[in-house]
Backbone of each chain as nested JSON, in Angstrom:
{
  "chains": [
    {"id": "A", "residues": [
      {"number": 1, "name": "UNK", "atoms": {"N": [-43.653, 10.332, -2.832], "CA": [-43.049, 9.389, -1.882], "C": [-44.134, 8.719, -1.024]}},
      {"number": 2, "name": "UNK", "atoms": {"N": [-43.984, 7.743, -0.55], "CA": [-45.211, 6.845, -0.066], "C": [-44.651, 6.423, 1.669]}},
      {"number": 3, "name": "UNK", "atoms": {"N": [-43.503, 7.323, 1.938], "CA": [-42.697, 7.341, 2.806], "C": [-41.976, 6.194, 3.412]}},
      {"number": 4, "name": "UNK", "atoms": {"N": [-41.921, 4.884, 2.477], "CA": [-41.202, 3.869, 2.829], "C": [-39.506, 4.125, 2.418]}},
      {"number": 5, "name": "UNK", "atoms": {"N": [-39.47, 5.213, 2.202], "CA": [-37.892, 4.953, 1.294], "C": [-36.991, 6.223, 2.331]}},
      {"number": 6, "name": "UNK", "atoms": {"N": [-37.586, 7.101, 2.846], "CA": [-37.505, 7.912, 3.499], "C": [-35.921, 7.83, 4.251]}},
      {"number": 7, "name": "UNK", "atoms": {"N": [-36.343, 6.742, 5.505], "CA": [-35.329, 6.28, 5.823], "C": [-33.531, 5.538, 5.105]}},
      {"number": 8, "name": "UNK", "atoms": {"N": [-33.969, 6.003, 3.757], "CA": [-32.723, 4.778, 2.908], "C": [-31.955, 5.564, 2.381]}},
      {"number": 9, "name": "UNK", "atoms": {"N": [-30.677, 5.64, 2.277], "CA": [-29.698, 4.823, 3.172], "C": [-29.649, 4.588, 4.376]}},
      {"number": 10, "name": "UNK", "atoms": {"N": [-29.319, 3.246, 5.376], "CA": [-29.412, 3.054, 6.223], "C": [-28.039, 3.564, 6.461]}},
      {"number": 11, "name": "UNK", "atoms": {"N": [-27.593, 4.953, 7.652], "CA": [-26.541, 5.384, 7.782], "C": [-25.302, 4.462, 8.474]}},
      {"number": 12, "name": "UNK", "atoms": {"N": [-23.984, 4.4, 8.255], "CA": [-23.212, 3.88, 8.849], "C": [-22.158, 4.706, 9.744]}},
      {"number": 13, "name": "UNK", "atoms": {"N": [-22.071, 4.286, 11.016], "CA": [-21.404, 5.226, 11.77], "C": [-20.313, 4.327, 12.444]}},
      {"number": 14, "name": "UNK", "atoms": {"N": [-19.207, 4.313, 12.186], "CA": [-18.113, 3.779, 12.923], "C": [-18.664, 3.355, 14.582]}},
      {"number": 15, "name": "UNK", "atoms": {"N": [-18.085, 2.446, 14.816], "CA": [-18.607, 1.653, 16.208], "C": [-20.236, 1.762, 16.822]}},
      {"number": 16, "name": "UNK", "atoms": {"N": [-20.977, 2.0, 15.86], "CA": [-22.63, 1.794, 15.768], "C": [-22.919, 0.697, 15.241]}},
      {"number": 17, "name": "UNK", "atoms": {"N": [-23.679, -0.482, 15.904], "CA": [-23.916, -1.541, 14.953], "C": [-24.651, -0.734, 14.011]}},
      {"number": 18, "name": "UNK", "atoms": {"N": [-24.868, -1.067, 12.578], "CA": [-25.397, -0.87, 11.24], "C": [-26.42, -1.584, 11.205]}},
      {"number": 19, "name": "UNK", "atoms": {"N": [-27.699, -0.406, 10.823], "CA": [-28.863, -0.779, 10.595], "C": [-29.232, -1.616, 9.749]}},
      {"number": 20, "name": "UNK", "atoms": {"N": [-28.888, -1.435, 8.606], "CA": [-28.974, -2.223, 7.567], "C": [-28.014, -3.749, 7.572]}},
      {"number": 21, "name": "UNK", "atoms": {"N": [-27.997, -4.336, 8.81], "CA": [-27.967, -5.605, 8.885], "C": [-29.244, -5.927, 9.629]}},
      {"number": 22, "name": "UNK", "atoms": {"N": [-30.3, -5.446, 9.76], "CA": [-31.661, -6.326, 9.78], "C": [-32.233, -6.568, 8.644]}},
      {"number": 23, "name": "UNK", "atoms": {"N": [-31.398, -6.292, 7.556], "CA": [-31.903, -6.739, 6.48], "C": [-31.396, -7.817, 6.264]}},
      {"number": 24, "name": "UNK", "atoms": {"N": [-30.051, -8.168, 6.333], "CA": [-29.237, -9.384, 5.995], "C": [-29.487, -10.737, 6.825]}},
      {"number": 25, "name": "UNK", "atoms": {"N": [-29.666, -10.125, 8.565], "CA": [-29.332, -11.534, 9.54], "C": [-30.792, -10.96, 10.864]}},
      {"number": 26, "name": "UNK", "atoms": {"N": [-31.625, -11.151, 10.482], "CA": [-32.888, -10.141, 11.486], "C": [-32.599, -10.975, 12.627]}}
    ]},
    {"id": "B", "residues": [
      {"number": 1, "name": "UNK", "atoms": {"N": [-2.753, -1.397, 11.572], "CA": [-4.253, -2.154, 10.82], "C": [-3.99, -3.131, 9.173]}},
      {"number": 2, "name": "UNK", "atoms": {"N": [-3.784, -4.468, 10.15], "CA": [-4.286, -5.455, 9.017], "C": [-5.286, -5.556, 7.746]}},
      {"number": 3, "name": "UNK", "atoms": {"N": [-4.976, -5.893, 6.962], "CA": [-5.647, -6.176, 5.663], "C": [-7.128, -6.712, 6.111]}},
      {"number": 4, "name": "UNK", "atoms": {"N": [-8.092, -6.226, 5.606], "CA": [-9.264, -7.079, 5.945], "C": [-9.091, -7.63, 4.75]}},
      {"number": 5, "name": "UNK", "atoms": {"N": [-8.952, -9.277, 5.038], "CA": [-8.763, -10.353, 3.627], "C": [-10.157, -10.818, 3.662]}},
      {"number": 6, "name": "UNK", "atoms": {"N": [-10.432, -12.142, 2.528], "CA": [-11.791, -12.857, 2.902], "C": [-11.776, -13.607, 3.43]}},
      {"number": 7, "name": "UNK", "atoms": {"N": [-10.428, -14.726, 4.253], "CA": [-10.435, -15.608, 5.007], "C": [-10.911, -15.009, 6.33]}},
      {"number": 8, "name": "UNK", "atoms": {"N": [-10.245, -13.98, 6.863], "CA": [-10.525, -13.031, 8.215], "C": [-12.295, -12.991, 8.06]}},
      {"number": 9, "name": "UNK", "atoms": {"N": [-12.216, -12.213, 6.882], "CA": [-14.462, -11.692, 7.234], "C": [-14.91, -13.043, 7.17]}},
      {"number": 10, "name": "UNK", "atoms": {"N": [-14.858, -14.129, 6.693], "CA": [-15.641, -15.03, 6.503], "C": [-15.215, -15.994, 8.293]}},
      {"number": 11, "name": "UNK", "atoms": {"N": [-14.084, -15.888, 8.885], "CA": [-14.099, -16.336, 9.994], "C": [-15.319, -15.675, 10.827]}},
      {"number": 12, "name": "UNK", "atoms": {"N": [-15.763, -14.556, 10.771], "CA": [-16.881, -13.612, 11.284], "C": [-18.091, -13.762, 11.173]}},
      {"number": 13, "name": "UNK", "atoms": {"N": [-18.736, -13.823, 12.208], "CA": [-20.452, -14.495, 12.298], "C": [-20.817, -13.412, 10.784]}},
      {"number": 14, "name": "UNK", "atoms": {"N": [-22.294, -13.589, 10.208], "CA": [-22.355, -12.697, 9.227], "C": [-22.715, -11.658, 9.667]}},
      {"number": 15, "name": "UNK", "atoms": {"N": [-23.413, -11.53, 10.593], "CA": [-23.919, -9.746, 10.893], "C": [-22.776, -9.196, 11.414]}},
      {"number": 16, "name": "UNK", "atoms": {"N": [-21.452, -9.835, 11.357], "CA": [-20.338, -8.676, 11.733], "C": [-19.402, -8.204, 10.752]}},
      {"number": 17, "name": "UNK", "atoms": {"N": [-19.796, -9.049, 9.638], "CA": [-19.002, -8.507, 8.206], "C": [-19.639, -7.87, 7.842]}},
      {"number": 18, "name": "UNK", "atoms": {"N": [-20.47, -7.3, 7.951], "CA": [-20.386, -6.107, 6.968], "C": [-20.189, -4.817, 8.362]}},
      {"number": 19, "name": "UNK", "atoms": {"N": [-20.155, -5.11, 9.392], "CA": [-19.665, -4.313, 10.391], "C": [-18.447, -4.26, 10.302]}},
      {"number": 20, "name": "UNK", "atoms": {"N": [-17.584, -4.978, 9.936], "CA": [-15.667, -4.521, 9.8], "C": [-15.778, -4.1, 8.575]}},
      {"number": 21, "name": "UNK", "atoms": {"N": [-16.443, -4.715, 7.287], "CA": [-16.158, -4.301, 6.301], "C": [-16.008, -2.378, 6.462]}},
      {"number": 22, "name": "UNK", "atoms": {"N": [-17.468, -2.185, 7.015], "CA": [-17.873, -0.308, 7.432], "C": [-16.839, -0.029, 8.045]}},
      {"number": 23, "name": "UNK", "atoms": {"N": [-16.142, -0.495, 9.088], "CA": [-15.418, 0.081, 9.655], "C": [-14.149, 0.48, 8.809]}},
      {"number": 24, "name": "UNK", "atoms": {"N": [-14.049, 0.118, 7.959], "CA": [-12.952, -0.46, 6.681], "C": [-13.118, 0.929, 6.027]}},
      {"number": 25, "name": "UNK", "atoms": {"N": [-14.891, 0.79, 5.242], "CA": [-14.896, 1.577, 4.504], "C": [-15.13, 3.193, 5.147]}},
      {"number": 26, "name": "UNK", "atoms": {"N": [-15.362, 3.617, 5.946], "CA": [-16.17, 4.631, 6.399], "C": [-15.09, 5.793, 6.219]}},
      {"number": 27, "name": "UNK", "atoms": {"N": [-13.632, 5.442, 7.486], "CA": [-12.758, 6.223, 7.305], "C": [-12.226, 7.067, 5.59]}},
      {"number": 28, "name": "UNK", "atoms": {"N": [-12.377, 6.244, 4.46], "CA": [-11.797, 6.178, 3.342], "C": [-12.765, 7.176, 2.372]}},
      {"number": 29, "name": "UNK", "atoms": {"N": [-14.478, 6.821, 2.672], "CA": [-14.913, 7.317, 2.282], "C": [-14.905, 8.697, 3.079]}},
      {"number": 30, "name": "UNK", "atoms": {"N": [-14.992, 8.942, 4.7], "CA": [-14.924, 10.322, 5.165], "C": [-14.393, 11.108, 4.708]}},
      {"number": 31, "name": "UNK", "atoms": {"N": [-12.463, 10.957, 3.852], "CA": [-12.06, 11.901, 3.479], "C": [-12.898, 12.437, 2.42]}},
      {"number": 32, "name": "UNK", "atoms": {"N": [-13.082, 11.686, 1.112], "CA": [-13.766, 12.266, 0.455], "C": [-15.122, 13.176, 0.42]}},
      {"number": 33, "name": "UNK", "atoms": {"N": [-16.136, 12.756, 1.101], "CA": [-17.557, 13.167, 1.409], "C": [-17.762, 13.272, 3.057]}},
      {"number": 34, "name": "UNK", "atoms": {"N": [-17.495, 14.502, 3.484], "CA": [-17.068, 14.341, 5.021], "C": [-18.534, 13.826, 5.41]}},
      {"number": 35, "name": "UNK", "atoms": {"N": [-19.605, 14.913, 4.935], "CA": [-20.665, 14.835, 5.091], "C": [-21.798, 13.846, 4.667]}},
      {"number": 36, "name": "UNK", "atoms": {"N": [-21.786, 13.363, 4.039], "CA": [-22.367, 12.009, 2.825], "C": [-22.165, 10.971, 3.941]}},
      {"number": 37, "name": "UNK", "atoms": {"N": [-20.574, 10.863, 4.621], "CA": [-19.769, 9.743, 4.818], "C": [-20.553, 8.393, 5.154]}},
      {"number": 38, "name": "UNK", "atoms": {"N": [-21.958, 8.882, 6.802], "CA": [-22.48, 7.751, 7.053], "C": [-23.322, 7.025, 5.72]}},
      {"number": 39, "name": "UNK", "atoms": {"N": [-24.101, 8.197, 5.415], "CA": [-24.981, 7.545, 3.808], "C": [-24.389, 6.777, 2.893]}},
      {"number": 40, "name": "UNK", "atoms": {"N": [-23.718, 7.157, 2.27], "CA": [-22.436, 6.81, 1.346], "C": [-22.214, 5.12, 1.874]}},
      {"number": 41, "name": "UNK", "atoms": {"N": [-21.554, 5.152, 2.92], "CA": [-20.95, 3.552, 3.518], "C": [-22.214, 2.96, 3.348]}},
      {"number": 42, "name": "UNK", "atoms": {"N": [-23.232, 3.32, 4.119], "CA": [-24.116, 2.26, 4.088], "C": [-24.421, 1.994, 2.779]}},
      {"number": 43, "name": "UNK", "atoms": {"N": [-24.648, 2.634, 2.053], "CA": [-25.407, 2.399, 0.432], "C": [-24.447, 1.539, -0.187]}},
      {"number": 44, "name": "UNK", "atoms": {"N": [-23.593, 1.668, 0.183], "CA": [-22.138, 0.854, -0.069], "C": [-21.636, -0.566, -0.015]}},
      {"number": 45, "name": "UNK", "atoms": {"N": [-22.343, -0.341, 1.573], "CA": [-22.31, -1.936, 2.555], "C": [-23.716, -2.655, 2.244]}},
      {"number": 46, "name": "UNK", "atoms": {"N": [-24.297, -2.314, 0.957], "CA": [-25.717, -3.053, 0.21], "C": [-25.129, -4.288, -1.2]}},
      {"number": 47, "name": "UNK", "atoms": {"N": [-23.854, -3.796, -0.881], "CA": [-22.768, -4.553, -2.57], "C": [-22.817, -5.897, -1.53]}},
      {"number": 48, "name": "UNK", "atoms": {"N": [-22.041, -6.851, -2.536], "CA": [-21.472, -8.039, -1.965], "C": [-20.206, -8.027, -1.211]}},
      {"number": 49, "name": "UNK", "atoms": {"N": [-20.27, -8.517, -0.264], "CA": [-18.95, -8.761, 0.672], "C": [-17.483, -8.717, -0.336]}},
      {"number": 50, "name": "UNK", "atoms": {"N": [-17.629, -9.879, -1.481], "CA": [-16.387, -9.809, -2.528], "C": [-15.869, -8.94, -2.939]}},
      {"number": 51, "name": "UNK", "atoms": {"N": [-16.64, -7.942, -3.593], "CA": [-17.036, -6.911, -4.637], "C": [-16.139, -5.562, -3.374]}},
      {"number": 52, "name": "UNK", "atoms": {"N": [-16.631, -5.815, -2.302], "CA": [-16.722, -4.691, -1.496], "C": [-14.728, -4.664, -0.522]}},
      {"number": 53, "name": "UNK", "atoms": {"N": [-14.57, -6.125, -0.718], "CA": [-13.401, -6.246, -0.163], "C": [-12.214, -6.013, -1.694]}},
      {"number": 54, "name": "UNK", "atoms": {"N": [-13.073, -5.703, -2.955], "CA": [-11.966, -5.841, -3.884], "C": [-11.898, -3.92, -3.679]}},
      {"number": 55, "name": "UNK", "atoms": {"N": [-13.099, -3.291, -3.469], "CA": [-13.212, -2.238, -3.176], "C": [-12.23, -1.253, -2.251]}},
      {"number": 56, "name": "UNK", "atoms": {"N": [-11.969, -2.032, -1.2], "CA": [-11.075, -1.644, -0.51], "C": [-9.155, -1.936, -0.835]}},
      {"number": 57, "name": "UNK", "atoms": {"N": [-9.084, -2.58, -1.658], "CA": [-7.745, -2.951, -1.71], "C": [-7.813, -2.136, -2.781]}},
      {"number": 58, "name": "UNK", "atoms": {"N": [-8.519, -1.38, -3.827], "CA": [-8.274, -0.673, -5.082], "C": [-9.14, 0.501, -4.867]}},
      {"number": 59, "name": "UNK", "atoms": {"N": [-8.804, 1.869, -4.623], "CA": [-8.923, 3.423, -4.722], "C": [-9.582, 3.6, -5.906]}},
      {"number": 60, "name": "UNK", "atoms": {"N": [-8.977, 3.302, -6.821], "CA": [-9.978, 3.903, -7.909], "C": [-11.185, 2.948, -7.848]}},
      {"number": 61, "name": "UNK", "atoms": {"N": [-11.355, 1.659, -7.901], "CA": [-12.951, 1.05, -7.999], "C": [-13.88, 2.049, -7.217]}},
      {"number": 62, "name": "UNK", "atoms": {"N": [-13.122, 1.799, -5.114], "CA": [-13.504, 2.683, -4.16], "C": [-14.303, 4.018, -5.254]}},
      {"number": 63, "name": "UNK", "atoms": {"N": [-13.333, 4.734, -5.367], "CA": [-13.604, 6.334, -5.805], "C": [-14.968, 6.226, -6.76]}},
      {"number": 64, "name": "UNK", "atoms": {"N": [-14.62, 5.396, -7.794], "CA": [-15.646, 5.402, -9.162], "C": [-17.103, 4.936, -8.218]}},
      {"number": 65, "name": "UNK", "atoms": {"N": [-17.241, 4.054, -7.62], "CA": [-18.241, 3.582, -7.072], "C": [-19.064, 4.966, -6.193]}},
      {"number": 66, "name": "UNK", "atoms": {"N": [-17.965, 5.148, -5.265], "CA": [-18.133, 6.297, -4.439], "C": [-19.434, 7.176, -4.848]}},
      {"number": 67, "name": "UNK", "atoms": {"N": [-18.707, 8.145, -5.93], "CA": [-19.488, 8.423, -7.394], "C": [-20.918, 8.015, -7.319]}},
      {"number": 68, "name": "UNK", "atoms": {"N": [-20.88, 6.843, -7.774], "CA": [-21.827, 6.455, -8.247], "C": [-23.081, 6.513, -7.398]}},
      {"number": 69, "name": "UNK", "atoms": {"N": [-22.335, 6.36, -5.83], "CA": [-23.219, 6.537, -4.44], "C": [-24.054, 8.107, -4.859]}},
      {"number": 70, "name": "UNK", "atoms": {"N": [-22.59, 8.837, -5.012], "CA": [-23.789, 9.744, -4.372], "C": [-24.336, 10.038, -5.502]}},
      {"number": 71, "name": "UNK", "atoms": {"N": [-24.309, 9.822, -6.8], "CA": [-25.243, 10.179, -7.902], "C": [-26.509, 9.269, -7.503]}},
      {"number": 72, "name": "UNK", "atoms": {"N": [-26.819, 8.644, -6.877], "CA": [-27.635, 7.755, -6.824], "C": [-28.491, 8.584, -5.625]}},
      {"number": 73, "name": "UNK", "atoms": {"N": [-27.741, 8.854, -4.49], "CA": [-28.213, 9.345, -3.193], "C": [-29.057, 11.124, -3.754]}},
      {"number": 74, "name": "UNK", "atoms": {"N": [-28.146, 11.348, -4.371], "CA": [-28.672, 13.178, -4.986], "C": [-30.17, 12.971, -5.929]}},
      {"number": 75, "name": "UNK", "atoms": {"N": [-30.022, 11.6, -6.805], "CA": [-31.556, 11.46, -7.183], "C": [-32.51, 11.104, -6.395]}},
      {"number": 76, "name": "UNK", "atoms": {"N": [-32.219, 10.28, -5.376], "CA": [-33.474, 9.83, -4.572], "C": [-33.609, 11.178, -3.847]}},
      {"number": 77, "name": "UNK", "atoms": {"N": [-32.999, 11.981, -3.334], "CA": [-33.363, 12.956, -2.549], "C": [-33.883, 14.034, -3.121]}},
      {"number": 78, "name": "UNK", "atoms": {"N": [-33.906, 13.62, -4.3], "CA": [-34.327, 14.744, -5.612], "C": [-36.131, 14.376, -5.351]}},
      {"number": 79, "name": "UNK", "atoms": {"N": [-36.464, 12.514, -5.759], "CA": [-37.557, 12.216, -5.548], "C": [-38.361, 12.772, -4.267]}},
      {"number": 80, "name": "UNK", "atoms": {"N": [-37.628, 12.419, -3.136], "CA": [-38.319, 12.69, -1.659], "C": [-39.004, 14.684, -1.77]}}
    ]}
  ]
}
């Protein structure tokens, strides 16, 4: 591992904005 | 709780569709994978908005996909 992936899945938690929309709209 | 249709998400700035979509999916997937649940959605909420709203109106796509999450999630964590 080169530790970029580490973090992935970006978790989703009910009424947490979701991380993994800085991928979509930064 | 209303149908999330695609006229509704697409009224929605984009960084908030895939925030209702989660909210959509999260509960559905919790029963199944209590624990997975946050991983699971997100890996989930990486599909297309379409794909993901046909997801929710049909259980079995949901389920089969589901699946497919965590076979996917159990190999990468296999790699790490």
């Amino acid at each position: 591992s080169n530790g970029s992936s580490i973090n992935w899945p970006p978790e989703f938690h009910p009424g947490v904005p979701w991380k993994g929309l800085q991928n979509i709209d930064p | 709780q209303e149908p999330l249709t695609a006229s509704r998400l697409a009224a929605a700035p984009l960084h908030e569709q895939k925030q209702m979509i989660g909210e959509r999916l999260y509960p559905l997937i919790h029963d199944v994978h209590t624990q997975l649940a946050g991983k699971i959605t997100g890996m989930l909420l990486e599909i297309d908005n379409s794909e993901l709203l046909l997801m929710l109106e049909s259980p079995e796509s949901l389920h089969a996909k589901i699946e497919e999450a965590v076979a996917v999630l159990q190999a990468h964590q296999a790699m790490e």
